[in-house]
Structure formats: structure tokens, C-alpha cells
C-alpha positions in Angstrom: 46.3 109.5 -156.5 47.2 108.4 -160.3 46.9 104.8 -158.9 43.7 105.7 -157.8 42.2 106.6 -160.8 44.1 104.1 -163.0 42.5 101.2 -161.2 39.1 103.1 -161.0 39.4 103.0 -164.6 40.0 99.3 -165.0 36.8 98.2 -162.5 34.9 95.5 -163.6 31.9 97.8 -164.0 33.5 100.7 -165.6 35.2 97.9 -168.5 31.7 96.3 -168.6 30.5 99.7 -169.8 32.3 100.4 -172.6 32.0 96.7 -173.3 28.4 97.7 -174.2 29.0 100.7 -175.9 31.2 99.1 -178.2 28.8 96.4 -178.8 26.5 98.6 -180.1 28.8 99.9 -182.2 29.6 96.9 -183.6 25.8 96.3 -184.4 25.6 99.1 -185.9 29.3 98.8 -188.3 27.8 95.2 -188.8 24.7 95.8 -190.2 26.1 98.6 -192.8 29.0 95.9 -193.4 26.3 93.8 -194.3 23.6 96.3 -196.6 27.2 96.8 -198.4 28.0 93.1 -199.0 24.8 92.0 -199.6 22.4 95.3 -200.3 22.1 94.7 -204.2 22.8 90.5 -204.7 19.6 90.3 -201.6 17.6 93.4 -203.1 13.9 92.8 -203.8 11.6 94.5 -205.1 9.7 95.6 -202.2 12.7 97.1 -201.1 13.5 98.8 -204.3 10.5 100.3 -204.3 11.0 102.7 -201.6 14.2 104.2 -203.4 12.0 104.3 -206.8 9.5 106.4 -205.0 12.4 108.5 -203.2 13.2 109.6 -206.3 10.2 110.8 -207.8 9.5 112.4 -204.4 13.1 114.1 -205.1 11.6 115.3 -208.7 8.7 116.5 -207.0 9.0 117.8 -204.0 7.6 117.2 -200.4 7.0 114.0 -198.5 3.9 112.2 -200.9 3.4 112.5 -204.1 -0.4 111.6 -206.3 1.6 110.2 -208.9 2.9 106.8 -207.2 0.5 103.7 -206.6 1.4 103.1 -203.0 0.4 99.7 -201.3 -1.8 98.8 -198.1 -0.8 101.9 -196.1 -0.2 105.2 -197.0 3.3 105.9 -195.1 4.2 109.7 -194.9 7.1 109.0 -192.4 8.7 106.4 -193.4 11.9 105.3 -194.4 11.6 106.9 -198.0 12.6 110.6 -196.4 15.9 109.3 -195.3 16.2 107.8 -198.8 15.7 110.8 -200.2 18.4 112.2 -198.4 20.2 109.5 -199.4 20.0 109.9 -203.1 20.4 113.9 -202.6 23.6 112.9 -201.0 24.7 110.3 -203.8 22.6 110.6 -207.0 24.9 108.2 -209.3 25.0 105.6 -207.3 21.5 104.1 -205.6 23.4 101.1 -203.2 25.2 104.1 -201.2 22.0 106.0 -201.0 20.9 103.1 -199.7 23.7 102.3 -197.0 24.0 105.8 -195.7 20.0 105.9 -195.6 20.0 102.5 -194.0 22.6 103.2 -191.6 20.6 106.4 -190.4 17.5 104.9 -190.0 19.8 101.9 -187.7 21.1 104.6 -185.5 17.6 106.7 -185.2 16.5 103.2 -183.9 19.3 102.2 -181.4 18.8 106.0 -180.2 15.0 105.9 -179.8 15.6 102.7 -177.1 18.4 104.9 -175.6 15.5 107.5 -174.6 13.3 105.2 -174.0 15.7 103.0 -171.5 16.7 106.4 -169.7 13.2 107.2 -169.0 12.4 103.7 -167.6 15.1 103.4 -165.7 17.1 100.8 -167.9 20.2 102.7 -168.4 22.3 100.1 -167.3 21.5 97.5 -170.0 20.3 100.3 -172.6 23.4 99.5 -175.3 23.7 96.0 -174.8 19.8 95.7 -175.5 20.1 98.9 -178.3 23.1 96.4 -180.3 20.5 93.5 -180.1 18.1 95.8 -181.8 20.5 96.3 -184.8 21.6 92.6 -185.3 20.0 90.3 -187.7 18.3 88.4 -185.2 15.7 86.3 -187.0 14.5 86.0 -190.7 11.5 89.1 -190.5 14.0 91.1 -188.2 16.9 91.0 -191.4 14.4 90.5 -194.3 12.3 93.8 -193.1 14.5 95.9 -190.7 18.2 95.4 -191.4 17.6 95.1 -195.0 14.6 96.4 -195.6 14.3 99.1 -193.0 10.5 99.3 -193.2 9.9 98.0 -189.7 12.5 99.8 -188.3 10.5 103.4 -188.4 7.6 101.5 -186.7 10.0 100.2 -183.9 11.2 103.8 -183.4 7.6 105.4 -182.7 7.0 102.3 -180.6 10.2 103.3 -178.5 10.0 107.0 -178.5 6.4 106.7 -177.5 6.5 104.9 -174.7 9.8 106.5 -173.6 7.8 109.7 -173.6 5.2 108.0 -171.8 7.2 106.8 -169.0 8.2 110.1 -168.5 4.8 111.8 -167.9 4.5 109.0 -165.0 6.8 110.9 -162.9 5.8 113.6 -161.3 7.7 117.1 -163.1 6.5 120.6 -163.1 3.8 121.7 -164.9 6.0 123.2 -168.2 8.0 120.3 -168.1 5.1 117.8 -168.0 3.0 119.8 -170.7 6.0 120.4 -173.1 6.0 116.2 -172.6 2.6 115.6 -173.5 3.4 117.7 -176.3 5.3 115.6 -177.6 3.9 113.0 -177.1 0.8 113.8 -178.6 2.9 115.2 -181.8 4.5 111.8 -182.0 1.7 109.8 -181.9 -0.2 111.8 -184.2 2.4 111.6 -186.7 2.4 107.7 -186.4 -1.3 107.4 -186.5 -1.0 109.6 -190.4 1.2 106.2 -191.0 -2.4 103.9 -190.6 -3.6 101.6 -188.5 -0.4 99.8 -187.0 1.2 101.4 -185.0 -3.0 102.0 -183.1 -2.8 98.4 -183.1 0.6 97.5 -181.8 0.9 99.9 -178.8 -1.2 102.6 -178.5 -4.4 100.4 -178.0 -3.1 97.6 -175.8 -0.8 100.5 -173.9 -4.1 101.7 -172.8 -5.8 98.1 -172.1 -2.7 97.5 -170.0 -2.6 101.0 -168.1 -6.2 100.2 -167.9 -5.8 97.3 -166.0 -2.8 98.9 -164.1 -4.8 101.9 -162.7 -8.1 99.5 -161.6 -5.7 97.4 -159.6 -4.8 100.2 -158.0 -8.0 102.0 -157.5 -9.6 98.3 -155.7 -6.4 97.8 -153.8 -7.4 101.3 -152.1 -8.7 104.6 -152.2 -6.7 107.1 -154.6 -7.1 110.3 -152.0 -6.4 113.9 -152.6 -3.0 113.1 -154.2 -4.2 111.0 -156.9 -2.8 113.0 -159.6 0.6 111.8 -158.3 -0.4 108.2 -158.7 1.6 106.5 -161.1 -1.1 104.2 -162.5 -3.5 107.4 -162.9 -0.4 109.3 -165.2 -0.2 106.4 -166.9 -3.6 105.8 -167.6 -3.8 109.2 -168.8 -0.5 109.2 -170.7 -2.2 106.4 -172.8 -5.7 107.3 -173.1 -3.8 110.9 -174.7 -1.3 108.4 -177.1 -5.0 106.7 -178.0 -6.7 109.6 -179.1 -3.4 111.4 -181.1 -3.1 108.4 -182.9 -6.6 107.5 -183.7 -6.9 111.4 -185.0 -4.1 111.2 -187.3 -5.7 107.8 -188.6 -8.8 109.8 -189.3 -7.1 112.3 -191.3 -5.6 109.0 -192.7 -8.9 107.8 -194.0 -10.7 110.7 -194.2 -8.2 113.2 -195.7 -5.5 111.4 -197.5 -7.2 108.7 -199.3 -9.0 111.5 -201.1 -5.5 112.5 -202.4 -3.4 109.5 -202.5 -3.8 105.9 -203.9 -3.3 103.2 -201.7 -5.5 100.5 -200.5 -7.2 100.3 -196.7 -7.9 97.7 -194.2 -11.7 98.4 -194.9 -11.9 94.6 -196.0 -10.9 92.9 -193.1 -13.9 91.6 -190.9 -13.7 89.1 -188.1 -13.9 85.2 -187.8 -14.6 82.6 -185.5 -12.7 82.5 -182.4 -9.9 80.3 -182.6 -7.6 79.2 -179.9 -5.6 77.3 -181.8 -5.4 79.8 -184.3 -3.8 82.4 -181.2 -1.1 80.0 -180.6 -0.3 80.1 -183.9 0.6 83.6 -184.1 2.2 83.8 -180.6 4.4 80.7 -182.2 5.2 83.3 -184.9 5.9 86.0 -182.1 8.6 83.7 -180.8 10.2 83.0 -184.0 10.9 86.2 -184.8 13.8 85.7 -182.4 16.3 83.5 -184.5 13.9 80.4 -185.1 14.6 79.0 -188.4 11.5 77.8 -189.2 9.1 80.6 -189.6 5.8 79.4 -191.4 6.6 82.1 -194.2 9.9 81.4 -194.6 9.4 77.5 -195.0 6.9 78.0 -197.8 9.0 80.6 -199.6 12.8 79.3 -199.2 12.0 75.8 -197.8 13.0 73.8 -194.7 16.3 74.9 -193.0 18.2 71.2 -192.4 18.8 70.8 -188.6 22.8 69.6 -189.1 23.6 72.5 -191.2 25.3 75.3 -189.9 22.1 77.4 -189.8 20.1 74.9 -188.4 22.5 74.5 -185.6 22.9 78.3 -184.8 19.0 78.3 -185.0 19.0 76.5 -181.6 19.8 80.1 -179.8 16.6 81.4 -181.5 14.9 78.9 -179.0 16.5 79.7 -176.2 16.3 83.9 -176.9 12.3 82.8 -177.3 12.5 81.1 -173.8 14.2 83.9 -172.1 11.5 86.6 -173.7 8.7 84.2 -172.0 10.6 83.5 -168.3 11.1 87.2 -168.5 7.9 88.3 -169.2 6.7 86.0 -166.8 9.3 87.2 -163.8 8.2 90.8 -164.4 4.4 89.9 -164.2 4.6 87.7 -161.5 6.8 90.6 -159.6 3.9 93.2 -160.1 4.5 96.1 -157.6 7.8 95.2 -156.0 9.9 96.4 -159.3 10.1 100.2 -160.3 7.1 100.9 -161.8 8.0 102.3 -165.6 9.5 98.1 -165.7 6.0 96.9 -164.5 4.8 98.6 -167.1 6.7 97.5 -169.9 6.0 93.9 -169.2 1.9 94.8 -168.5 2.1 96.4 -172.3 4.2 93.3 -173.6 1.7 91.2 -172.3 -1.5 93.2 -173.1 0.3 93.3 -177.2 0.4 90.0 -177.0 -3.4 89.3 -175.9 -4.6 92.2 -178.5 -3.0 91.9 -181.6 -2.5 88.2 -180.9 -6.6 87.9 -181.0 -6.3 90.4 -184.0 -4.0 88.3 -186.0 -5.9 84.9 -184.9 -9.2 86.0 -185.6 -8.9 88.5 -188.9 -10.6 86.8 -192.3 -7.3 87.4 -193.8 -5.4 85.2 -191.5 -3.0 83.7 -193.9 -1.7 86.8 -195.4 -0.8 87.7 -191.9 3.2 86.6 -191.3 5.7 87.1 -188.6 6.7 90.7 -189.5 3.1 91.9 -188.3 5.0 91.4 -184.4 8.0 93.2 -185.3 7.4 96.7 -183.5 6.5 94.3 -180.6 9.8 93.5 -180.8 11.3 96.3 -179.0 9.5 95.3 -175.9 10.4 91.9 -176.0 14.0 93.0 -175.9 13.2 95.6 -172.7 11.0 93.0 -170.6 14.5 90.9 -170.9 16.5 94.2 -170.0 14.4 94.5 -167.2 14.6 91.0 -166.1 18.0 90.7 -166.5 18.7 94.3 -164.2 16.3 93.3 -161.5 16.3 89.8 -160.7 18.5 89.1 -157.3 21.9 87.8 -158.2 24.2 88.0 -155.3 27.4 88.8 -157.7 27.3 91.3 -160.2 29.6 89.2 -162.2 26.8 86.8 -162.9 24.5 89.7 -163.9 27.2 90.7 -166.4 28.0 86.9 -167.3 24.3 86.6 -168.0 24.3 89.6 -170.2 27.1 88.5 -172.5 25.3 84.6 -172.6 22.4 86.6 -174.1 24.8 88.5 -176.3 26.5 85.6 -177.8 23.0 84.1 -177.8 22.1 86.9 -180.2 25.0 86.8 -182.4 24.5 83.0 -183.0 21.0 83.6 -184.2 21.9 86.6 -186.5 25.0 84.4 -187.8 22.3 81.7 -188.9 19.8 83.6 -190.2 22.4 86.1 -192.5 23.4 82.3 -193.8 20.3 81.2 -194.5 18.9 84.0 -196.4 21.9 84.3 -198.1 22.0 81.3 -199.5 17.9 81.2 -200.1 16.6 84.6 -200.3 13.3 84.8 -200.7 12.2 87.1 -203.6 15.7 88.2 -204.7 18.7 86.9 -207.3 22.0 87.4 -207.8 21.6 87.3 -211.7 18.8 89.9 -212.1 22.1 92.0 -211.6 24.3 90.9 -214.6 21.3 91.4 -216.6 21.1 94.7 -215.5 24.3 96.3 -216.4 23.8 94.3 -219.9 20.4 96.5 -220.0 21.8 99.6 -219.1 25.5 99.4 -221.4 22.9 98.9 -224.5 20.9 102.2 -223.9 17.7 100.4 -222.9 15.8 103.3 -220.3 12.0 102.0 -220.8 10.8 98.2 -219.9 8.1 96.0 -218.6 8.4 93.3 -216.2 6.5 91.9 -213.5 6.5 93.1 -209.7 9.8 91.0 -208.5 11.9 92.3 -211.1 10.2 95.7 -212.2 11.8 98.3 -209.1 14.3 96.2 -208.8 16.1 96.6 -212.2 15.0 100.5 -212.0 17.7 100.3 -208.5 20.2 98.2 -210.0 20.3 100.6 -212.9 20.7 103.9 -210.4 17.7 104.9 -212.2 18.7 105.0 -215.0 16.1 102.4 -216.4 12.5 103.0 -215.7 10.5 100.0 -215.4 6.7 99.7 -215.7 5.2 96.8 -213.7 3.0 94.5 -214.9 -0.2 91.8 -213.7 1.8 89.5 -215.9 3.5 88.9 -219.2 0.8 87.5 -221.8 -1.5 90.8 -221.2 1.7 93.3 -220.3 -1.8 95.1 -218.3 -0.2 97.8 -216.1 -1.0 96.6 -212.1 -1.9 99.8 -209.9 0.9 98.6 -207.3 3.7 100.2 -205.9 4.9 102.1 -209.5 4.1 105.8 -210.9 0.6 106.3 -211.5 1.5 107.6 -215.0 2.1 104.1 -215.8 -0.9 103.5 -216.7 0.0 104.6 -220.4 2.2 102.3 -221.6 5.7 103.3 -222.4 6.6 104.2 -225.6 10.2 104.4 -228.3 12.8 101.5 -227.6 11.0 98.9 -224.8 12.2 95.7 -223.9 10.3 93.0 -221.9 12.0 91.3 -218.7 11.4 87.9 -218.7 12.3 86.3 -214.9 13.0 82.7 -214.4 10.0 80.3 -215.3 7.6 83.6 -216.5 7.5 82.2 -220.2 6.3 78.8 -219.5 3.0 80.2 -221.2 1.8 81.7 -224.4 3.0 85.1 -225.2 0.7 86.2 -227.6 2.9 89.6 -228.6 6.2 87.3 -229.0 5.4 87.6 -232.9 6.1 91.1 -232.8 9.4 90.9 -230.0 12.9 89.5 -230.7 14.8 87.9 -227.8 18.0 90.2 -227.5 19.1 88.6 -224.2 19.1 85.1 -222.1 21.2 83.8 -219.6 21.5 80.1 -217.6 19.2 81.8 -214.3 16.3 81.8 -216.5 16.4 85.9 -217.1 14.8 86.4 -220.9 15.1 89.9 -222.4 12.5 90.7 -225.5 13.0 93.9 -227.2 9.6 95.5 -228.7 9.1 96.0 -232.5 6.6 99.3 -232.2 
């Protein structure tokens, strides 16, 4: 009998499982590995931003604050509440607030697609797809979740939303079915207090797709006296009810908070002409969030990635992970009724994200601010309708289903290993230098400067706070700019300031140099003035 369980142990399937276990692990260990190698040389000041307002929410109290400029979208759950825990944890020393935030928010993530894969029946693939969920993937997928961490809250409520959603498609009893529209209605309210985006990126075309679901089944034939029990019908419903949650908590959005808060709306945006052309575009920059290296962003801010370099090679699996989300969502379209029906679903709502916020992005007057990040809670799905894929389609050996899983894998580590390069190498906003001028700012006593946005929060990080910066439109005027800073900035500081000068910023006439003294330069470019008032 101890034979028996010894080789019951060793089965294919049984090592395959912990195989995937322990690659999500390793996703997980890598991305902290990597916030603690590179979470202050890559730091910008987007990023720095979050831990600036952290703090003051620390000082304060509670989850907002009226004395913080906020920027496009007034986030109340967002990743600065597990910052503040961060800096509650460790309030000397800003980059481990940061990792032990960062790393939280990573596993909050590769937990919400646990829930969501048990509920639609992807349990199988669940941490082999979570661990590609963690990894550095592409350049918007590093830049703004492993780094950044801001889209990684938006992935979440897109997982645990539809993961409760699924759930209310099967039929439960009637505590257990209320207790889950609860929930769900909780959740979706909460993301809708967020703004607009997460309306836009699944709630919206959830119900466009459940739509289309339940009126195939209604003309295929009549729904009878146990329609309640129909899947497409509790689908329907389950999205018309994440609809409404979340366009309510938008409403006290715009009609409660911006009373309180400052931050600016959408209220600007208007449509334009149709273009077709301009749809492929932005499903082109769907695609490359998977490990392409030539985003349109990321060409204009760090320039072309050479196709013999060892980025550009590696950036050849961001193709192929691109052409597996495509043959996947196609497979599970083309499959319609014949697969279980919470994985028809998932590909229906990648589809229908794609037709709405694609025509969204394509046809907004603002096009051109619109980058590859806006598809990055559409990620998630991408990474399920290959899950799916991958778990239904007939192989006759299940050694090919798990050799096709550990293709994709490698595929996945390729891309992340190229893009980590390349941003390393070329980050976009952030360098390596701002640092050394730093610690020189901070070991002279300096606590009050001015700089402009990609240095300002930035320094105020670098420092653990212990320099407050006040950001400016830009260095001749020193006029404070209502963006992402403390509201109290709006007087300008006072005592011992200096003035932070970044590469190229005093190529033009400083008309208050007469009463400055340059106290610092170094060969990057950085310029310190120190204020005679």
C-alpha cells in the first residue's frame, strides 16, 4: 500500500500540479525580486506620487483627503490604502513600504483570478494563468502593474466581478444566490466610486455580451416555465445588476465627490468621426500589451527596440502570445454552446471589450492621449479565453495539453525577460542619477524644494519623506501646477528652498537665477539652485 501512494504521488498530473503552484510562486518572488532591484533606479514620478499621498492620508486620516490635487480620476480604492499600510509598517524607509505594498497588491491579484477560475470552471489552469498575471509581460503590463501597481487594482475588480458573476449563473439556493448578488453589487459599486473605467472595461460590454448571449437563446427557442434556471437569463441579469452598481457609484462619483475632492473628469471627451483604421489601431495596441516591443508609446518615449538585440529577439514571443490570445478567442467563439457555459462567456465578454472600448478608444476626440495601458484590465480575460482554450480543445494525450502549457509558459517568461531589459536600460520617465542627487539633498538638511512634475514626488520618495517638494508648470515662472501634490501648495514654500533643475530644464532664461546660487551639478544634467529669500 506505501508503493501505492508513493507512485500516486509521482503521477504526471499530480507533479504537473505543483509545477503550477510553484510557478506562481515564482511570479510572485520575481516580481518583488524585481520592485527591490529596480523599485527606486526605475521610480517615476507617477509612481511616487501614490506614496506621497499615502502619507498625507497617514497624517490625516481615512481613505481621501481635500488637501491633495488628484489627477483624471478620483481613486478611493486604490493601491494608495495598501501603501499606507505599507508606510505604517516601515515609516523610515519608503522603498520597503513600497515592496511589501507592491507584493500585497501582486498577491490580492493572483488571488482574485483564483476565485474567479474556480467559479468558471478553470481550476485546472488557474496558477499557471494567475503566475502569467504577475510576470512582466509587456512594457504597460511592468511600467503600470508590476511597477506601478495602478492597473493592478482595476484587474482585480475586473476578476472578482465576473468571478462573482459566474457564480450567480448556477443555479444555488436563494440565501446563497442573494448573499452573491450582494456582493456583487458591493463590488461593483465600490469600483464604479473609482470613475468611469472599470463601466467601460467590463461592466458595460459584460452586459452587451450577456445581451447578445440571452437573445440567442431566447430565438433559438422558447424559455418556458423554468427560465429562471436559464443560464443566459442569470447572466443577463447578473450584468444588467453589475451595470447599474457601478453606474451608481459613478454618480456619487460625479455628483457627490467632485463637490469635495479636486480632480479632473472625463466631461471633455466628445466623439469623432468613425474610423476603421483608427480601431485597428487600438486593437494593434491590445495585442502589444503581450510582450510586443514596439508599442506606439513606448517608441516615441524610449525609441525603437533593435530587432538583433537581446530584447528585440525575446520580443518575438510577444507575437506569438498575441496570436494565441486571437486563435483562442476565436476557438471559443466559433465553439459557442458545446463548451461549459461560464467559458463561453468569458470569450463573448473578451470579444464584446474589444468591439466597445475598441470603438471608444478609436473614436474619442482625445485619441492620441489614449495608450496601451487603457486595455490593461482587459488583460485578465485575454489570459482566461487562452486558459479556456488551452483546457478544452481535444488533445488525445494529456501530455500535449501540459506540453502546450509550459510552451505558453516559457513563451511568457521570454517576453517578460525582454521587456525587464528594455525598460531597464531605457526607462521612460525615470533616472538612475535623480538618486545620488537625492541623498546629497537630504545629508545637507534641505526639507523644502521646487521642481517640475518628473522630479518633484520623486525626490520627496527617494528622500523617505523627508524632503517635501512642491511641483511646478515649469522653472522660469516656478507657478505651482494643481497636479497630483498637496493642495496647500498653492502658497509657495518658505525658509531654506532649493530649486531642482533636471536634465535639459535650464536651456532657457531663468529670470530668478539673480537671486539663486547653484549649490549642486552633476554630469546627468541634475542642477541644484538654493533660494536667497
Amino acid at each position: 500500500m506505501t508503493g501505492t501512494k508513493t507512485e500516486k504521488r509521482l503521477t504526471p498530473e499530480l507533479a504537473w500540479r505543483a509545477a503550477g503552484w510553484l510557478w506562481l510562486a515564482a511570479a510572485w518572488l520575481a516580481g518583488v525580486a524585481l520592485m527591490w532591484r529596480f523599485g527606486r533606479t526605475l521610480l517615476d514620478s507617477d509612481m511616487a506620487s501614490e506614496m506621497v499621498l499615502a502619507d498625507l492620508l497617514n497624517r490625516e486620516g481615512g481613505i481621501l483627503s481635500s488637501n491633495w490635487y488628484y489627477s483624471t480620476e478620483l481613486r478611493v480604492f486604490c493601491q494608495q490604502l495598501l501603501f499606507k499600510l505599507g508606510l505604517l509598517v516601515f515609516p523610515g524607509s519608503w522603498h520597503a513600504a513600497r515592496m511589501l505594498a507592491q507584493g500585497l497588491l501582486s498577491a490580492l491579484l493572483a488571488a482574485s483570478y483564483l476565485f474567479f477560475a474556480r467559479g468558471a470552471g478553470l481550476w485546472k489552469s488557474a496558477p499557471w494563468a494567475a503566475g502569467a498575471l504577475l510576470c512582466p509581460f509587456g512594457f504597460w503590463q511592468l511600467y503600470h502593474g508590476v511597477l506601478g501597481g495602478f492597473y493592478f487594482v482595476h484587474m482585480a475588480f475586473v476578476l472578482v466581478s465576473l468571478g462573482l458573476a459566474v457564480r450567480l449563473v448556477r443555479p444555488a439556493s436563494r440565501a446563497r444566490t442573494a448573499l452573491t448578488a450582494a456582493a456583487l453589487a458591493l463590488v461593483c459599486f465600490a469600483a464604479g466610486l473609482n470613475g468611469v473605467r472599470l463601466l467601460m472595461n467590463l461592466y458595460v460590454p459584460l452586459a452587451a455580451g450577456c445581451a447578445v448571449l440571452f437573445l440567442l437563446r431566447f430565438l433559438k427557442a422558447p424559455l418556458g416555465p423554468g427560465a429562471a434556471r436559464t443560464p443566459q437569463l442569470r447572466a443577463f441579469a447578473a450584468a444588467v445588476l453589475a451595470c447599474l452598481c457601478g453606474c451608481g457609484g459613478y454618480l456619487v462619483n460625479r455628483a457627490v465627490l467632485v463637490a469635495r475632492y479636486t480632480f479632473l473628469d472625463q466631461s471633455a471627451r466628445s466623439w469623432t468621426a468613425l474610423s476603421l483604421a483608427g480601431l485597428l489601431e487600438v486593437w494593434g495596441d491590445f495585442l502589444a500589451l503581450f510582450g510586443y516591443p514596439a508599442d506606439r508609446w513606448q517608441q516615441a518615449a524610449t525609441g525603437a527596440v533593435p530587432l538583433f538585440s537581446l530584447p528585440g529577439l525575446l520580443g518575438a514571443a510577444g507575437l506569438v502570445l498575441a496570436g494565441a490570445v486571437v486563435l483562442s478567442l476565436a476557438w471559443l467563439l466559433k465553439q459557442g454552446g458545446a463548451l461549459p457555459f461560464a467559458q463561453q462567456l468569458t470569450g463573448v465578454t473578451l470579444a464584446a471589450c474589444l468591439l466597445v472600448d475598441g470603438l471608444a478608444f478609436a473614436c474619442m476626440n482625445d485619441g492620441d492621449s489614449i495608450n496601451g495601458s487603457y486595455w490593461l484590465p482587459v488583460a485578465p480575460l485575454a489570459i482566461a479565453a487562452v486558459a479556456a482554450a488551452a483546457e478544452q480543445f481535444p488533445l488525445r494525450r494529456p501530455a500535449l495539453r501540459r506540453a502546450l502549457a509550459g510552451c505558453l509558459a516559457a513563451l511568457v517568461v521570454c517576453a517578460s525577460v525582454g521587456t525587464t531589459l528594455r525598460f531597464a536600460a531605457v526607462p521612460p520617465h525615470s533616472s538612475p542619477a535623480l538618486e545620488t542627487a537625492a541623498n546629497w539633498l537630504k545629508e545637507q538638511g534641505y526639507t523644502k524644494g521646487c521642481a517640475t512634475f518628473w522630479q518633484a514626488n520623486v525626490l520627496t520618495e527617494l528622500t523617505d519623506g523627508a524632503i517635501e517638494m512642491w511641483q511646478v508648470e515649469d522653472l522660469a515662472s516656478l507657478k505651482m501646477r494643481p497636479w497630483l501634490q498637496k493642495a496647500d501648495h498653492a502658497s509657495p514654500p518658505e525658509g531654506r528652498v532649493f530649486v531642482l533643475a533636471g536634465p535639459g530644464e535650464i536651456n532657457q532664461s531663468l529670470p530668478w537665477t539673480g537671486q539663486a546660487e547653484v549649490v549642486y551639478s552633476d554630469e546627468a544634467g541634475y542642477v541644484v539652485f538654493e533660494l536667497n529669500q
